[in-house]
Every structure is written in C-alpha cells, then in structure tokens.
C-alpha positions as CSV (number, residue, x, y, z in Angstrom):
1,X,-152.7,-30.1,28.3
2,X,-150.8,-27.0,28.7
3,X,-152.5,-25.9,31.8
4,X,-150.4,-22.6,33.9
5,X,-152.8,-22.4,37.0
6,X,-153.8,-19.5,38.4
7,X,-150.7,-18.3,40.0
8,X,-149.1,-17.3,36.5
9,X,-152.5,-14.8,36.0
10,X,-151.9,-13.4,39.5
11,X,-148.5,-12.9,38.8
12,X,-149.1,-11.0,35.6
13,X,-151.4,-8.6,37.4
14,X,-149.2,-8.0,40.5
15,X,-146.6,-7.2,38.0
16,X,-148.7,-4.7,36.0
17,X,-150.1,-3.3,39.5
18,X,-146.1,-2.6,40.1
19,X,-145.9,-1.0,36.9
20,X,-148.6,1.0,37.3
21,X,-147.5,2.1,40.6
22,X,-144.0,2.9,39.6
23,X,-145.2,4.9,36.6
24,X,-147.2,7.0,38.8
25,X,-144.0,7.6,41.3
26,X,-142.2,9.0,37.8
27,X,-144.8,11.2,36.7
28,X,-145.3,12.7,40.9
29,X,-141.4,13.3,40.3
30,X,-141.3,14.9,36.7
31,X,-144.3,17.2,37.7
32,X,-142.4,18.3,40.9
33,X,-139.1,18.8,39.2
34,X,-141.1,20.7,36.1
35,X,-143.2,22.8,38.4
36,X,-140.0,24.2,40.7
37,X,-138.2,24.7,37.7
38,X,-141.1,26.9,36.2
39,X,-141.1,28.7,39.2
40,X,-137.2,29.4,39.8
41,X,-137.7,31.1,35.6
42,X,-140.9,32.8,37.1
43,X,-139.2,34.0,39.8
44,X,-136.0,35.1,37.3
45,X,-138.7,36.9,34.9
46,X,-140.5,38.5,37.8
47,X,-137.1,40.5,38.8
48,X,-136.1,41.2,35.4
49,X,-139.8,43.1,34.7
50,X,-139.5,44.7,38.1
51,X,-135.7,46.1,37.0
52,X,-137.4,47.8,33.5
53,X,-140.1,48.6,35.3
54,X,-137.9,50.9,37.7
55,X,-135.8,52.1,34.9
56,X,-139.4,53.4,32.9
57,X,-140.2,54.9,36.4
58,X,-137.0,56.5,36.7
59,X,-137.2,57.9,33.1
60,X,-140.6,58.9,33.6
61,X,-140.0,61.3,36.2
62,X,-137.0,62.3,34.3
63,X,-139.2,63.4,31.8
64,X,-141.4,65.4,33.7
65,X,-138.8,66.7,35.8
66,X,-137.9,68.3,32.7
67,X,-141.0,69.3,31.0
68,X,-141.8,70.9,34.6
C-alpha cells in the first residue's frame, strides 16, 4: 500500500495557506504603488489645468479690458 499519512495533506494546505497569504501581500503592494502613482499624475494634471485656467482668466479680462 502506498499510504502518505496525514502529514503530507497538512503540508499541502499549509503551503497553499502561504501562497495564499503571500499573494495577498503582492496585490496590498501593487495597489499602493498603483494608487500613489495615480495620484502623483493627478496631482501633475491638477497644476497643468490650474496654469490654462489662469491663462483663459488672464485673456478673459484682456478681452473685456478691451471691449470696455
């Protein structure tokens, strides 16, 4: 008979458990690294509207500085 016991079937699961565990640790780290790098563009597209929104300001009361 070809009998493994039960330690082999423990073992098997301990070692998916730690597979498990380690996959979660990986996807905790990729979402962290993905969500600060969405934020550090966020933060680059945020000043780049606010400049062309001061230049349509600027050109705005050009306008009517003119037309006045």
């Amino acid at each position: 008979m070809n009998y493994m016991g039960p330690s082999v079937g423990f073992g098997i699961l301990r070692f998916l458990g730690l597979v498990i565990y380690i996959g979660l640790l990986a996807l905790i780290a990729y979402l962290i690294i993905s969500t600060i790098q969405f934020f550090k563009r966020k933060t680059e597209n945020d000043k780049e509207l606010l400049v062309k929104l001061d230049t349509l300001i600027q050109l705005q009361s050009q306008k009517k500085g003119i037309q006045s």
